[in-house]
BALUM-274183 format. One record per residue: residue number from 1; residue in three letters; x, y negated, z of N, C-alpha, C, O in turn. Coordinates in Angstrom, 3 decimals, m for minus. Layout:
BEGIN
   pos   code     n_east    n_north       n_up    ca_east   ca_north      ca_up     c_east    c_north       c_up     o_east    o_north       o_up
   NUM    ala          X          Y          Z          X          Y          Z          X          Y          Z          X          Y          Z
...
END
This chain:
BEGIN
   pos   code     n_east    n_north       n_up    ca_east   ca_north      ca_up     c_east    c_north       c_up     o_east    o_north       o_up
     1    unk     94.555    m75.911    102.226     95.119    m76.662    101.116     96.172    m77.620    101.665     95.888    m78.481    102.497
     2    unk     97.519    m77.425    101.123     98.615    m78.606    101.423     98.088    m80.268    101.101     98.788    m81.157    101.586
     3    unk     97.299    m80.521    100.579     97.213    m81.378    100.298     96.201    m82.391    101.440     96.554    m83.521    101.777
     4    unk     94.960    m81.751    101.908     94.409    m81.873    102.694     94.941    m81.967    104.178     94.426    m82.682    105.037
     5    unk     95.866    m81.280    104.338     96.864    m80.549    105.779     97.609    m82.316    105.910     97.504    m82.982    106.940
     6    unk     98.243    m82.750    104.799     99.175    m84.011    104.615     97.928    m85.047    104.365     98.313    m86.121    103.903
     7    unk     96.877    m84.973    104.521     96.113    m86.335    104.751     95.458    m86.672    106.029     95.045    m87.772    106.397
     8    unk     95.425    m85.248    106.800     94.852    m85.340    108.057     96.160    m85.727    109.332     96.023    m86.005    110.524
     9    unk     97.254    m85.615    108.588     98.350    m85.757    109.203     98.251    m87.386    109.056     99.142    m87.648    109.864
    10    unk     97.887    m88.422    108.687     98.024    m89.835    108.435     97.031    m90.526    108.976     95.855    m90.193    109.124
    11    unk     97.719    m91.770    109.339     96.943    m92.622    109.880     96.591    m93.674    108.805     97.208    m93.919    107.768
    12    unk     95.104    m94.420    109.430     94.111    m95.112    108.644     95.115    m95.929    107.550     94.717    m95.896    106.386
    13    unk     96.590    m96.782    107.853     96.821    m97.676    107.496     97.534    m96.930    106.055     97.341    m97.284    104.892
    14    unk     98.564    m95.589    106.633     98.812    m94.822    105.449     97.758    m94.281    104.567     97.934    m94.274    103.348
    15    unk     96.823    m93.891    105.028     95.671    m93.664    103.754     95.010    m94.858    103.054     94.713    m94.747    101.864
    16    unk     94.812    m95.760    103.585     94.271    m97.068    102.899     95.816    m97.438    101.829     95.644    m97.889    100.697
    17    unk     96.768    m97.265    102.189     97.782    m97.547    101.405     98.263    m96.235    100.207     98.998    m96.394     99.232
    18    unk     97.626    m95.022    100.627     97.458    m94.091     99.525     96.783    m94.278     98.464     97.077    m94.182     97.272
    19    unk     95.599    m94.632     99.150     94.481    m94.982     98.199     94.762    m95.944     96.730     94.674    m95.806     95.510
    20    unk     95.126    m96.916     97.666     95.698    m98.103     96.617     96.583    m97.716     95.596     96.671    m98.169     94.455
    21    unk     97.193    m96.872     96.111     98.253    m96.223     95.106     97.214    m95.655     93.930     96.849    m96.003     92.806
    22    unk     96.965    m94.594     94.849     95.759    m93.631     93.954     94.926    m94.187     92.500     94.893    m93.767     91.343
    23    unk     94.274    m95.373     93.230     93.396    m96.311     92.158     94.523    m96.742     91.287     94.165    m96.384     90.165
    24    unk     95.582    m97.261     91.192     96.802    m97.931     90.335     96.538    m96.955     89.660     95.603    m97.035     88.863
    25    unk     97.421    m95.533     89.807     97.537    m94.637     88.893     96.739    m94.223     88.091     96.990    m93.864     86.940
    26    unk     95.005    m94.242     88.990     94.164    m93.782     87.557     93.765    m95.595     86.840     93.121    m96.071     85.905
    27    unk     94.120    m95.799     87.314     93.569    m96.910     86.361     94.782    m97.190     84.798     94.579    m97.369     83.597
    28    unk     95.860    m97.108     85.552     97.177    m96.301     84.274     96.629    m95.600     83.405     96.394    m96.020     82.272
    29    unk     96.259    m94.066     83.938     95.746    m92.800     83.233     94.634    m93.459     81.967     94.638    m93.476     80.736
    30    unk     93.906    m93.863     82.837     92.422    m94.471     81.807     92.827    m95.651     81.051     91.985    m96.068     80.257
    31    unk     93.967    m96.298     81.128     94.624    m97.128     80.076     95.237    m96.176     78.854     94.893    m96.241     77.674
    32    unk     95.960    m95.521     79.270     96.690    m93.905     78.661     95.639    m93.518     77.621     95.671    m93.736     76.410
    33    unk     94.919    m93.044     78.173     93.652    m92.245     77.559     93.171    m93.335     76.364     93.155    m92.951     75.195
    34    unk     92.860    m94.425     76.642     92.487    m95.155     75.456     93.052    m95.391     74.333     92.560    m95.362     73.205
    35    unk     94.333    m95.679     74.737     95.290    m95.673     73.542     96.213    m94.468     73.439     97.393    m94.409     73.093
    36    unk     95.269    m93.418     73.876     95.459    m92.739     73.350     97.124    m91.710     73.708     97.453    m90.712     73.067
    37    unk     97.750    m92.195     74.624     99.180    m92.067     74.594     98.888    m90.744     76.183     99.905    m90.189     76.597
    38    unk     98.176    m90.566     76.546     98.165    m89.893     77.874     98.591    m88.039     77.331     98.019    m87.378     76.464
    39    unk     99.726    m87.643     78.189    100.496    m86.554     78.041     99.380    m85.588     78.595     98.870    m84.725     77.881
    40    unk     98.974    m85.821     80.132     97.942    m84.260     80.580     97.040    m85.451     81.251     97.250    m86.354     82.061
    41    unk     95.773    m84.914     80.381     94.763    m85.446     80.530     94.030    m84.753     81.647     92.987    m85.129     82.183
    42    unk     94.595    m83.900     81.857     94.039    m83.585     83.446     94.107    m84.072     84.553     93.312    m83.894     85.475
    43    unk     95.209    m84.827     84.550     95.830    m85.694     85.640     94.780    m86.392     86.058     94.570    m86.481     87.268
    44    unk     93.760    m87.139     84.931     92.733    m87.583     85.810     91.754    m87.515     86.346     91.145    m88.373     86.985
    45    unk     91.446    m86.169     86.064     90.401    m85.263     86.896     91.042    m85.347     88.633     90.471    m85.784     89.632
    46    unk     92.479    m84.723     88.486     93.251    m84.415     89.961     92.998    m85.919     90.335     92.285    m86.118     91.319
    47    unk     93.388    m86.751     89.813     93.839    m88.457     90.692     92.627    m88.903     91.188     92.523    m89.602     92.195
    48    unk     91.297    m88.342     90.196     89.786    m88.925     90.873     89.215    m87.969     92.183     88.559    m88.386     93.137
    49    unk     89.669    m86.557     91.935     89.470    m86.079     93.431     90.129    m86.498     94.178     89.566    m86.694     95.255
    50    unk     91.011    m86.723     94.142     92.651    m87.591     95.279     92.177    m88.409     95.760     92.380    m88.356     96.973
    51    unk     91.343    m89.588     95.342     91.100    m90.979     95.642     89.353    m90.631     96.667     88.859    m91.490     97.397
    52    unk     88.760    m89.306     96.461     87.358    m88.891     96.747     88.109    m88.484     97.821     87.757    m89.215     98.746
    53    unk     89.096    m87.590     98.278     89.614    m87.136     98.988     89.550    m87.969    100.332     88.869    m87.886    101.354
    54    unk     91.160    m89.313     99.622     91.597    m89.899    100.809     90.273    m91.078    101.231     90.034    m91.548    102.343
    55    unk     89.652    m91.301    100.101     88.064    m92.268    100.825     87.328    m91.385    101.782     86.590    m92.038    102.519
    56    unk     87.304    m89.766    102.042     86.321    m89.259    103.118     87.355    m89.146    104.303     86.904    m88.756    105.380
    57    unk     88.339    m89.368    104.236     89.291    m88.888    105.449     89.653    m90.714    106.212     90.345    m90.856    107.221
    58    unk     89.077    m91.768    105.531     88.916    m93.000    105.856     88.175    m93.359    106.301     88.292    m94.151    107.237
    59    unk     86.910    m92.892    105.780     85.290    m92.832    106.367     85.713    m91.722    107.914     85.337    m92.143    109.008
    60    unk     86.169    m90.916    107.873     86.124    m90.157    109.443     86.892    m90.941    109.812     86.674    m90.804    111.016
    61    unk     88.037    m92.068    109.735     88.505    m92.641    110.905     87.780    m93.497    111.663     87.765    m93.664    112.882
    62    unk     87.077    m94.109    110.634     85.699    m95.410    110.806     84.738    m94.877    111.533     84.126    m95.519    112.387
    63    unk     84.475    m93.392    111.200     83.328    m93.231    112.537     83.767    m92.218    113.545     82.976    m91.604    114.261
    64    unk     85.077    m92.071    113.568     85.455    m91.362    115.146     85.988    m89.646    114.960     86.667    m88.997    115.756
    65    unk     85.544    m89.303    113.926     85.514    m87.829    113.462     86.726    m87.576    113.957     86.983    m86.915    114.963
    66    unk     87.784    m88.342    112.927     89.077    m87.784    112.771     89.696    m88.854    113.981     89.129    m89.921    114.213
    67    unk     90.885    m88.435    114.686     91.624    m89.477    115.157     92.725    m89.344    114.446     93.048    m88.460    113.653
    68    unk     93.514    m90.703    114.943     94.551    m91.556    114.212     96.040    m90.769    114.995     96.229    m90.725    116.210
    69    unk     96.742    m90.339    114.187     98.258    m90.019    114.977     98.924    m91.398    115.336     99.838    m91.393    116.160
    70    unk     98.527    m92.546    114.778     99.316    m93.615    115.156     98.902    m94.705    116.178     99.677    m95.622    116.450
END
């Protein structure tokens, strides 16, 4: 998966700064959704695996799994 390939490629400080992103956006989406105005409501299915994603590839830097390119 491309997506996975481009997270293992990053270091702790870029994924902690993905993340943050990540949470912004669904927290947008789930504003969206309430009032109702959200275009593809799928988006927040994808943005909550995204954020499950880059939190396990954070957890392997913390315990050694993964190393850091930086």
């Amino acid at each position: 998966m491309k997506k996975t390939e481009e997270l293992k490629g990053m270091t702790l400080e870029e994924l902690q700064g993905r993340l943050a992103e990540a949470k912004e956006e669904y927290e947008n989406l789930l504003l969206q959704k309430a009032t109702h105005e959200i275009s593809n409501p799928m988006r927040i299915r994808i943005v909550r695996r995204e954020i499950a994603r880059i939190k396990t590839f954070i957890r392997q830097h913390e315990l050694g799994i993964q190393k850091s390119n930086g």
